[in-house]
C-alpha positions in Angstrom: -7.8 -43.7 -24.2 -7.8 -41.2 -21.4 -6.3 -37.6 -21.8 -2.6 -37.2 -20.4 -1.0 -33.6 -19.7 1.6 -32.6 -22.4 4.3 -33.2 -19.9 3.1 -36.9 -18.9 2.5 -37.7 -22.7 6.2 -35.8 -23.5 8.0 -38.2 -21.0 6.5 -41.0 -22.3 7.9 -40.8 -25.8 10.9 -39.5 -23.8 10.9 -43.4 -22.2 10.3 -45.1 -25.2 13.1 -43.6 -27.2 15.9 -43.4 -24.6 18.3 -45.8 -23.8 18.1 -45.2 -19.9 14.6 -44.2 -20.2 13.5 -43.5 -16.5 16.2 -41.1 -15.4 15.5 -39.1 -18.2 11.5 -39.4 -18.0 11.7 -38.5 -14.5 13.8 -35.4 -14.4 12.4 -34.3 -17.7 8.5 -34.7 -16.0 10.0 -32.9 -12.9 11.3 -30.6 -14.8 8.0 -29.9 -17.5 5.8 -29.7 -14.4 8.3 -26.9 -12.6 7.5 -24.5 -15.7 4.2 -25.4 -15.8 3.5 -24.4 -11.9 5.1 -21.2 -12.6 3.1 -21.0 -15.9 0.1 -21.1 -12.9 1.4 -18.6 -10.8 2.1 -16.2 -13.4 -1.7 -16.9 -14.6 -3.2 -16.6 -10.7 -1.2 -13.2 -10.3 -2.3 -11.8 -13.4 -5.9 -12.7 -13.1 -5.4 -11.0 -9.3 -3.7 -7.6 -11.5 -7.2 -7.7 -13.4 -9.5 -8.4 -10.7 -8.1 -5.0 -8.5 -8.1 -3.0 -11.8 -11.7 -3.6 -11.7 -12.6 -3.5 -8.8 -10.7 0.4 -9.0 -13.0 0.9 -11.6 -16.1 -0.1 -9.9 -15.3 2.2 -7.1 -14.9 5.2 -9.2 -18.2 4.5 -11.0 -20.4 3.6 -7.9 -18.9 6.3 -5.5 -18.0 9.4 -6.9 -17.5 11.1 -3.7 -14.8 8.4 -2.7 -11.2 9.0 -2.4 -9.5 6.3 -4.3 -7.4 3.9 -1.6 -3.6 3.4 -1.6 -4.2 -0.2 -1.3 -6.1 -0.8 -4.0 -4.3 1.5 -6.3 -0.9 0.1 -5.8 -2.8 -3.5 -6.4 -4.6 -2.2 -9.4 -1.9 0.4 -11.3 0.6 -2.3 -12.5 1.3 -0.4 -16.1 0.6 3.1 -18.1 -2.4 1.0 -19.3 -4.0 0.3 -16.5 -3.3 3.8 -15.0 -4.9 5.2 -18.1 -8.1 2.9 -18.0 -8.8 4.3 -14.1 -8.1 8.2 -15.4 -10.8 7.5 -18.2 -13.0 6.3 -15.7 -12.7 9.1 -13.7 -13.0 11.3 -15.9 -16.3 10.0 -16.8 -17.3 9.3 -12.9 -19.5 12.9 -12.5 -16.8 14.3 -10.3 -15.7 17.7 -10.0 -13.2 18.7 -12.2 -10.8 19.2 -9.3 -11.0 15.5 -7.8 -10.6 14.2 -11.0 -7.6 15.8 -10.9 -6.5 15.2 -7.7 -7.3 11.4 -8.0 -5.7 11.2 -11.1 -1.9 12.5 -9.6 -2.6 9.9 -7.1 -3.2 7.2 -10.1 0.2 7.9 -11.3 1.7 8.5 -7.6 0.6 4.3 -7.5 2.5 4.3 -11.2 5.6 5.9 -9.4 5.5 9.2 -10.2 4.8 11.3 -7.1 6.4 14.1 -8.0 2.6 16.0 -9.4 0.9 14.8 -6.3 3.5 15.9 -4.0 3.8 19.0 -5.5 -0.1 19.6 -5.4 0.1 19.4 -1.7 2.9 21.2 -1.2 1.9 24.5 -3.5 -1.1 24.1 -1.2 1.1 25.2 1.5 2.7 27.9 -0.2 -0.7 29.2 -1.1 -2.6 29.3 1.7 -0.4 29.9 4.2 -3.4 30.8 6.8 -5.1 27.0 6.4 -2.9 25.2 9.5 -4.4 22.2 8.0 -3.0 22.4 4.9 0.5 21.6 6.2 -0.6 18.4 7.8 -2.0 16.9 4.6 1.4 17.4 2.7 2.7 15.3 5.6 0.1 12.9 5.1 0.9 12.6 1.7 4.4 11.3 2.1 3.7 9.3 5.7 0.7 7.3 4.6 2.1 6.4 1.0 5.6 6.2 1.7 6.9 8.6 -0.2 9.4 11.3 -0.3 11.2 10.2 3.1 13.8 12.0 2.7 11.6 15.1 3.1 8.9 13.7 4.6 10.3 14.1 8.4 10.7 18.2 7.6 7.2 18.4 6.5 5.8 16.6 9.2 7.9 18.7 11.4 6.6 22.2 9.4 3.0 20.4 9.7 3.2 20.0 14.2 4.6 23.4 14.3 1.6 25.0 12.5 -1.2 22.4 14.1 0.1 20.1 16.8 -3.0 17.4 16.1 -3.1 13.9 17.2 -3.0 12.9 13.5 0.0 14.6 12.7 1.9 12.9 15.2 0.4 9.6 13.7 1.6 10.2 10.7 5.3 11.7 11.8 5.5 8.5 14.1 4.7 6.2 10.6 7.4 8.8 8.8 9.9 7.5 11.9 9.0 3.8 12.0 10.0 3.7 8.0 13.4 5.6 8.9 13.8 3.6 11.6 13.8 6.3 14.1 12.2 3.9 16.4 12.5 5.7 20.0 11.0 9.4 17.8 8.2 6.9 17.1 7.0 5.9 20.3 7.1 8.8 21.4 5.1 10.5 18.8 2.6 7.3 19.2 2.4 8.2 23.1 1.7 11.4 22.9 -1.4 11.3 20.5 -2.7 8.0 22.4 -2.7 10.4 25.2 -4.1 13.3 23.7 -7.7 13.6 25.4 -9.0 15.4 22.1 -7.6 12.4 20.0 -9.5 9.8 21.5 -12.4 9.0 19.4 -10.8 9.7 16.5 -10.6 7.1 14.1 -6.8 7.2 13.3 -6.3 6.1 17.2 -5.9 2.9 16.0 -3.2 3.5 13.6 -1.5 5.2 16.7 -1.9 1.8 19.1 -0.7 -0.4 16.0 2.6 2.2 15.3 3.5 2.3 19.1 3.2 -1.8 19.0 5.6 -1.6 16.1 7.8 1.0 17.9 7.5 -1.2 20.7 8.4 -4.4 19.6 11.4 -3.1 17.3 13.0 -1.7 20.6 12.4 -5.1 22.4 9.8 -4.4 24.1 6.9 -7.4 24.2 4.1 -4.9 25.1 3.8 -4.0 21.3 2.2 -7.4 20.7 -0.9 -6.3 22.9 -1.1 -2.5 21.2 -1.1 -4.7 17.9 -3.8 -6.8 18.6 -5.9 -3.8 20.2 -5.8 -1.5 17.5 -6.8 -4.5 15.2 -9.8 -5.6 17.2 -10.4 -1.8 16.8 -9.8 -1.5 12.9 -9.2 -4.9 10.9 -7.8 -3.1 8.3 -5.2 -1.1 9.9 -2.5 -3.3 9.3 -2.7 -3.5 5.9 -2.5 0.5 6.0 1.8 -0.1 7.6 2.3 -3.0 5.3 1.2 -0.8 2.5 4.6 1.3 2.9 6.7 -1.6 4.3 5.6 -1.3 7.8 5.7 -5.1 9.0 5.7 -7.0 11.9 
């Protein structure tokens, strides 16, 4: 006799016993086979969980010199466990003492606790006040991770004033887009797409893919084409928005 799933074998002594067998059979199989589908799902997304922790992992081992991406962090970190196993492997990855640190805040920025990361970048400031570029990674921080918007615009601000860079505006226009500041945006997206200096830069992508956003939350159709560009120019650059709710 062939094998029969538990729910197929269930509703059959479910027919044999009842008095109006198929009704019951029926919704009781429909029922069994809704639970075990979700029973699948929760099995598929777990075993996705596992494969980015170790893929995190991997990185850190085989490229010690790489900074750890947001992507694959907010994938990977799922629980104080898994944040913990990527700390221990970095602090057995050969790096310097000081990117282990720094890697590490960002492990537990993708746990949700910015604050230590945040405040890395921002003492940097404080410190240092000569280094102009300094300024524009504390607004990077909180533009390309989503985090701290309700500060973010002031530091991105701070960051222009010290070093108006083609980047900065990038990452003030991505700060605008996620506070739906849409006409700031664009124009922040303009201006570095026409900075001359900006142009082979690789983040002039991420500038055509935010003015397409900007563009096609004011109503303007244009944005589909700046979308398609800058991902012809970097596939991955969508992912990068959609990272910190940035959608089309």
């Amino acid at each position: 006799m062939g094998y029969k799933p538990m729910c197929v074998n269930t509703a059959d002594k479910v027919f044999r016993m009842s008095i109006k067998p198929w009704g019951l059979a029926v919704a009781f199989t429909i029922a069994c086979l809704a639970v075990t589908s979700v029973a699948g799902q929760e099995i598929a997304i777990a075993r996705q969980k596992q494969d980015a922790l170790n893929h995190v992992i991997q990185v850190v081992k085989s490229q010690p010199y790489y900074a750890l991406s947001w992507h694959d962090l907010k994938l990977a970190v799922t629980d104080e466990q898994s944040a913990n196993y990527i700390k221990d492997a970095l602090i057995h990855s050969g790096r310097s003492a000081a990117d282990i640190m720094e890697q590490s805040l960002w492990v537990d920025a993708a746990a949700g606790h910015p604050e230590a990361a945040l405040a890395f970048y921002d003492d940097n400031v404080t410190r240092h006040p000569e280094d102009k570029s300094l300024s524009n990674t504390a607004c990077w921080a909180r533009a390309a991770h989503g985090l701290d918007l309700n500060n973010a615009l002031k530091v991105c601000d701070a960051a222009l004033a010290a070093n108006r860079q083609g980047y900065t505006l990038v990452f003030r226009g991505m700060v605008e887009l996620q506070l739906g500041l849409f006409d700031q945006s664009l124009r922040d997206f303009n201006e570095a797409l026409g900075d001359k200096k900006f142009q082979s830069h690789p983040m002039l992508a991420d500038a055509a893919y935010g003015r397409g956003i900007a563009r096609i939350r004011l109503g303007d159709a244009r944005g589909q084409n700046d979308i398609e560009t800058a991902i012809r120019a970097k596939h991955h650059v969508a992912a990068s928005f959609e990272d910190i709710g940035i959608t089309q």
